[in-house]
C-alpha positions as CSV (number, residue, x, y, z in Angstrom):
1,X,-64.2,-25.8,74.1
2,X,-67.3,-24.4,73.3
3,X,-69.2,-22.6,70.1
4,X,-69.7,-19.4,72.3
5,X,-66.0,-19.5,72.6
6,X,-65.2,-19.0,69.6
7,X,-68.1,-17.0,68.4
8,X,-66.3,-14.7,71.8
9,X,-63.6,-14.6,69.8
10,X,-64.8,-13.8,66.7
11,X,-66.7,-10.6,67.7
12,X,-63.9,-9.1,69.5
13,X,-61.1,-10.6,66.6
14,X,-57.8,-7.6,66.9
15,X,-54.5,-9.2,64.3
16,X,-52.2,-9.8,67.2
17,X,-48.6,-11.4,67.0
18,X,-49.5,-14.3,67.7
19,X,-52.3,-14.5,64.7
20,X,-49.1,-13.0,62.4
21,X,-47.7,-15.8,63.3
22,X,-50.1,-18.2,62.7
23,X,-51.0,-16.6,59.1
24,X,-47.5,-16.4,58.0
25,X,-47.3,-20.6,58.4
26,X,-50.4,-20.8,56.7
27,X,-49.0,-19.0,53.9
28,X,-45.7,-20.5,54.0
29,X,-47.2,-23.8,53.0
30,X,-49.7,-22.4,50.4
31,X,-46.7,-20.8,48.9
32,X,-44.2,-24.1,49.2
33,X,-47.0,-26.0,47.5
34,X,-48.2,-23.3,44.9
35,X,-44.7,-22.7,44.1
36,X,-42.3,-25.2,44.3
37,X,-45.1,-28.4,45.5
38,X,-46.9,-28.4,42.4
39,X,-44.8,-26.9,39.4
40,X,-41.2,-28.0,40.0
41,X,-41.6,-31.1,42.3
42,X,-44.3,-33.6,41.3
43,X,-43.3,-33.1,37.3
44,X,-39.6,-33.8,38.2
45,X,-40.9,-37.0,40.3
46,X,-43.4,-38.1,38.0
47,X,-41.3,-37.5,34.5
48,X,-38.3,-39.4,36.1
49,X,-39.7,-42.2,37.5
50,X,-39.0,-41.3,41.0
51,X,-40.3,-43.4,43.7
52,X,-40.3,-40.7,46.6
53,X,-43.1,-42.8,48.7
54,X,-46.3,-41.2,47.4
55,X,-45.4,-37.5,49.0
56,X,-46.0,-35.8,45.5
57,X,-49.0,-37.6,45.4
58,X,-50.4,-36.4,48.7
59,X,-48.4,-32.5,48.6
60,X,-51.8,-31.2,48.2
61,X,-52.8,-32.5,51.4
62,X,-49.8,-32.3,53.3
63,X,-49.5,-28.3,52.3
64,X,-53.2,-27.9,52.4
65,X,-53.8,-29.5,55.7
66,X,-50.9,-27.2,57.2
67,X,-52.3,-24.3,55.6
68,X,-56.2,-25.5,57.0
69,X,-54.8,-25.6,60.3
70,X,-52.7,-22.6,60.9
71,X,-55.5,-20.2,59.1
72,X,-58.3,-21.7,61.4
73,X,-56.2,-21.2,64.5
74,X,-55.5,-17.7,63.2
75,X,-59.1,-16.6,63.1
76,X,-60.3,-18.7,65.5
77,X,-57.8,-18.9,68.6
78,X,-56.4,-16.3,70.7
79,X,-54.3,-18.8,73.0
80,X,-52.2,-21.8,72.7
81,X,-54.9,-24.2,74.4
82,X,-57.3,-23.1,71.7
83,X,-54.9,-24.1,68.9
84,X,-53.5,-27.3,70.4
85,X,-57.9,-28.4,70.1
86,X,-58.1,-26.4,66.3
87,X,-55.0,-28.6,64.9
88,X,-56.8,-31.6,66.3
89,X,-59.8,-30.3,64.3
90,X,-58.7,-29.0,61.5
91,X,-57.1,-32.9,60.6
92,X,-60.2,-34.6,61.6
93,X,-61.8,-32.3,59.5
94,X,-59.8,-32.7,56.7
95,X,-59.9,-36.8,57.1
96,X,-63.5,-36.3,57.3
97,X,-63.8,-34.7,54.1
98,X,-61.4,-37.6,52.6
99,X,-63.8,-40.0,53.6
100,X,-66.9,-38.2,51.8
101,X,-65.2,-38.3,48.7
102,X,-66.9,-40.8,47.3
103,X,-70.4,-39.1,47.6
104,X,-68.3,-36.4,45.3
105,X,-67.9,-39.3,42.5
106,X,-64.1,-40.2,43.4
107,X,-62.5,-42.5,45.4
108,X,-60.7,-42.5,48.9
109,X,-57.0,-42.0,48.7
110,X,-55.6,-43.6,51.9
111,X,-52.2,-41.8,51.2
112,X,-54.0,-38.9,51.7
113,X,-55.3,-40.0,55.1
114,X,-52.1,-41.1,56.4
115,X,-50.6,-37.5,55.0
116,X,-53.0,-35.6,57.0
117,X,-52.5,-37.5,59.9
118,X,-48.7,-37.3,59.8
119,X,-48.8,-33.4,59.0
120,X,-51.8,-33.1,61.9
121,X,-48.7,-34.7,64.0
122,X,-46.0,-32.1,62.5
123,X,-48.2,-29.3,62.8
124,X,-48.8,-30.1,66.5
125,X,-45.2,-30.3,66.7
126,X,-44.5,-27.1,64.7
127,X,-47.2,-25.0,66.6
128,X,-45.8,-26.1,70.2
129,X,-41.7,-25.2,69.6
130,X,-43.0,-22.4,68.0
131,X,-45.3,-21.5,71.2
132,X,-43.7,-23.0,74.2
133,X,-45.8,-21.6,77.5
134,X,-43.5,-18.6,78.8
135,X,-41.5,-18.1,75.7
136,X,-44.2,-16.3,73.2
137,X,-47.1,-15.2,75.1
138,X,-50.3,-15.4,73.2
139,X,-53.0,-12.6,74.3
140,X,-52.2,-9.1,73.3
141,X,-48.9,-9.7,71.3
């Protein structure tokens, strides 16, 4: 992968199936978080006491990082090769930014590492049964 690639693919960007696809995942988990994630769930967990092994804590990340990965892939990636390297990206990215935290004044959450990591692994996961080679083809959809 190379800049010019997707700087290619930038200047001749057409919505296509495929980036449909990719968007509506993206917004699936913005909306699960926005709307369920952060009103309903973590009070209910918190108020009650519920141990649920930090995911309330880290539903910002989980959400967010699925969200993160399936917009970039959208804009960025016009085939599944492209978005198997942008989910790889998109977590390192977001670990990355975990790991400046503290030049921001706040500490690093390792729950939030190990969220990003898992849901870099479910995205993966997510993006390949929903793109297996052959079954969805990627170009001009």
């Amino acid at each position: 992968m190379k800049i010019d690639d997707f700087k290619k693919e930038l200047k001749s960007w057409k919505l296509t199936r495929y980036k449909v696809i990719n968007f509506a995942v993206g917004i699936t988990a913005l909306l699960i978080y926005e709307f369920i994630g952060r009103p309903i769930y973590r009070p209910y967990v918190y108020s009650n006491d519920i141990n649920d092994f930090h995911f309330a804590d880290t539903l910002g990340n989980t959400f967010g990082t699925l969200t993160t990965i399936f917009f970039l892939i959208a804009i960025l990636s016009n085939d599944s090769i492209k978005g198997n390297y942008l989910i790889k990206l998109g977590t390192f990215s977001v670990v990355l930014f975990e790991l400046v935290h503290p030049l921001l004044g706040k500490p690093i959450d390792i729950w939030d590492i190990i969220a990003t990591v898992i849901t870099g692994f479910i995205s993966y996961l997510i993006y390949n049964s929903i793109f297996r080679e052959g079954e969805l083809k990627t170009d001009n959809n």
